[in-house]
KEKE-3310 file (N, C-alpha, C; in steps of 0.2 Angstrom, whole numbers, plus 5000, padded with zeros to 4 digits):
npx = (5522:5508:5501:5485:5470:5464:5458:5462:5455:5440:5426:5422:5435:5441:5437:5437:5451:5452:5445:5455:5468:5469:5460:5464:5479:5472:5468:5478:5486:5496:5496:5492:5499:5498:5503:5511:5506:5500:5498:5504:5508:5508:5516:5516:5534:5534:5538:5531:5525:5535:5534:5522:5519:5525:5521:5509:5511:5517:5506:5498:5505:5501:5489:5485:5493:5494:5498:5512:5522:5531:5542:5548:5556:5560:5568:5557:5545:5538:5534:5520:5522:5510:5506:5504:5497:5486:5474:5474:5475:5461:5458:5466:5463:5453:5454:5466:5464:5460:5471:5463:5456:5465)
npy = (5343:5353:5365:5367:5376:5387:5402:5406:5417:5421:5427:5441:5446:5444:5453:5465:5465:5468:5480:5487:5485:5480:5486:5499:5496:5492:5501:5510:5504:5505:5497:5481:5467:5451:5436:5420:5412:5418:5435:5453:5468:5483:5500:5516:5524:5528:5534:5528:5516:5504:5498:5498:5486:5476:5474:5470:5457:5449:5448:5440:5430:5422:5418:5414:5402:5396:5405:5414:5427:5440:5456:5469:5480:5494:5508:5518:5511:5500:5484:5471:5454:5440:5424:5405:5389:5381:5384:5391:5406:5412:5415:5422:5433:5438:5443:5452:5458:5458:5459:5462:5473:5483)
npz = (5431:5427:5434:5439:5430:5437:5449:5464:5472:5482:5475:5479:5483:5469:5463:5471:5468:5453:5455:5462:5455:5444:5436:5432:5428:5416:5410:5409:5396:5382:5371:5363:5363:5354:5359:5356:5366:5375:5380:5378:5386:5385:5394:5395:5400:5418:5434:5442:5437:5434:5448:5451:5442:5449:5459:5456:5449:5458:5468:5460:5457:5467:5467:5454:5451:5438:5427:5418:5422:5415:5416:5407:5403:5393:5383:5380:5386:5396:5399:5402:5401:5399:5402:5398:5397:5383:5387:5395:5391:5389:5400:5404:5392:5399:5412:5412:5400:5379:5362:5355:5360:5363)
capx = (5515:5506:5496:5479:5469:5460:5462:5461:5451:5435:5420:5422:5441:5444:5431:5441:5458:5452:5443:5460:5472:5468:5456:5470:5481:5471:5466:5485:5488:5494:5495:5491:5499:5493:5509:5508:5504:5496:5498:5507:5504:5515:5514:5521:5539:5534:5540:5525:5523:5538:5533:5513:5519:5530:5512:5504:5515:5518:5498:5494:5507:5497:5482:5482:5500:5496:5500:5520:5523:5538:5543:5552:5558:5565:5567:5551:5539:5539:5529:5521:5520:5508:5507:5501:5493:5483:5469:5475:5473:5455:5459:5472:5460:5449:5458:5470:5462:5465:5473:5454:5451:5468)
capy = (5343:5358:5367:5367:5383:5390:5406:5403:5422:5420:5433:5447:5446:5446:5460:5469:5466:5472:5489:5490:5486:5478:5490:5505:5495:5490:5509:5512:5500:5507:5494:5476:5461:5443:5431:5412:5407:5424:5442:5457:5471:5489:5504:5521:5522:5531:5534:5521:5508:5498:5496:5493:5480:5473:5475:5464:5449:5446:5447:5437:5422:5421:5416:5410:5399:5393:5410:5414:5433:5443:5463:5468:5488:5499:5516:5520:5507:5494:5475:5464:5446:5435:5418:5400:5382:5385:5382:5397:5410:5415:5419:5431:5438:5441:5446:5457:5460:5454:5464:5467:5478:5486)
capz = (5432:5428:5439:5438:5430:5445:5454:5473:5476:5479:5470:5481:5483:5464:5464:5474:5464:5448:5456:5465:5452:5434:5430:5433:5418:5409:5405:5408:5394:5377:5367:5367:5358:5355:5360:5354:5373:5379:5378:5381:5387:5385:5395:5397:5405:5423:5440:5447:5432:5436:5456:5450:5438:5451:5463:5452:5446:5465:5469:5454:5457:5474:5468:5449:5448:5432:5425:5419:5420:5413:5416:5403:5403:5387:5387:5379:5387:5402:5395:5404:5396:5403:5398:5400:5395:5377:5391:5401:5387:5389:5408:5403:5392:5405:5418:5407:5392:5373:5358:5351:5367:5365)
cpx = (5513:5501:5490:5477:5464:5464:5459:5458:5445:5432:5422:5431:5446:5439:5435:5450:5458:5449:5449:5466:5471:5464:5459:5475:5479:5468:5473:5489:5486:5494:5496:5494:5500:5502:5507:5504:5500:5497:5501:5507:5510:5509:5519:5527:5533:5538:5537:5524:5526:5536:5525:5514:5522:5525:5508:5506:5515:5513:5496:5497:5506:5493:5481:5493:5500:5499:5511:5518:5530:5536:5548:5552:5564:5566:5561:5543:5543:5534:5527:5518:5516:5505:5506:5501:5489:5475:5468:5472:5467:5454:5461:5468:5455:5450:5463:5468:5463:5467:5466:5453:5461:5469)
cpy = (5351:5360:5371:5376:5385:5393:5406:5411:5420:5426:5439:5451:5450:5454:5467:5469:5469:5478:5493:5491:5484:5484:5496:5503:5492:5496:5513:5511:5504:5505:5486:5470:5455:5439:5423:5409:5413:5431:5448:5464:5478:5495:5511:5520:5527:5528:5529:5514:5502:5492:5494:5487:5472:5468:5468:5457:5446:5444:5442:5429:5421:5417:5413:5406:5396:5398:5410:5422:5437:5451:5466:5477:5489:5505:5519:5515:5502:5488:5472:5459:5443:5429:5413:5397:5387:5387:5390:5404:5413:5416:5424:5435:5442:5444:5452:5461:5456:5460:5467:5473:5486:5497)
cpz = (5432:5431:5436:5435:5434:5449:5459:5476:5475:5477:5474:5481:5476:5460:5465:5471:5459:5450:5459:5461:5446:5431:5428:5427:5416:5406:5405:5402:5387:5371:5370:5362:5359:5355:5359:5360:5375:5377:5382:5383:5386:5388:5395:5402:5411:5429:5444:5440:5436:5446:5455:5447:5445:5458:5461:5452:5454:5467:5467:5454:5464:5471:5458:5446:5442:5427:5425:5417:5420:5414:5411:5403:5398:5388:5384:5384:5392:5398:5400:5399:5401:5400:5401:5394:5386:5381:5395:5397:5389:5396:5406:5399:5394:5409:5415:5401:5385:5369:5353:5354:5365:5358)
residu = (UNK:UNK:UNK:UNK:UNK:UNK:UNK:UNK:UNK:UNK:UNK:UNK:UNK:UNK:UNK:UNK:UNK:UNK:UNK:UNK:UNK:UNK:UNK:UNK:UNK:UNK:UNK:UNK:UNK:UNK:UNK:UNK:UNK:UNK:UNK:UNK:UNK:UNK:UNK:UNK:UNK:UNK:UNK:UNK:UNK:UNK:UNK:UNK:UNK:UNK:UNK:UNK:UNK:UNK:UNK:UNK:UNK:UNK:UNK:UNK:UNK:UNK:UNK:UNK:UNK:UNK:UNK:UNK:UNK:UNK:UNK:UNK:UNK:UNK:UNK:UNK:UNK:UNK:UNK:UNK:UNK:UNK:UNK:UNK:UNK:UNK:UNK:UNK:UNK:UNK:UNK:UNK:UNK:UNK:UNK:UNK:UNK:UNK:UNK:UNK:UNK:UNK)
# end
């Protein structure tokens, strides 16, 4: 069974998520690319990336479980994947971004 596409913050809450955290990588975010179910996202390595990513994914499988997220670290660039339903997509670009914005 897949879980429903609905994130469980209400208006102020997700307000308060992206002023708090999304809007920090998505200006973080150095490049952006389109994955057949969602999209990816790459950031500079840093001493904070990997513990903001780790921030997020944890936060974000709270409240939208339809969402699948991967942390994938190189030595040049840390990734996050986020990924869903064909339905789910146009969450993740909103919430995340798309590769047009990137």
């Amino acid at each position: 069974m897949t879980a429903p596409i609905a994130c469980t913050l209400t208006g102020p809450e997700l307000a308060e998520r992206r002023n708090a955290i999304l809007n920090a990588l998505r200006k973080a975010t150095v490049r952006t690319h389109r994955l057949p179910n969602g999209y990816a996202y790459d950031f500079h390595v840093s001493a904070e990336m990997p513990a903001q990513l780790e921030r997020l994914v944890a936060l974000e499988r709270q409240c939208c479980e339809f969402l699948n997220f991967n942390v994938v670290e190189t030595l040049n660039t840390i990734r996050l994947e986020v990924t869903g339903s064909p339905e789910a997509v146009a969450v993740i670009e909103e919430l995340f971004g798309s590769a047009d914005e990137a």
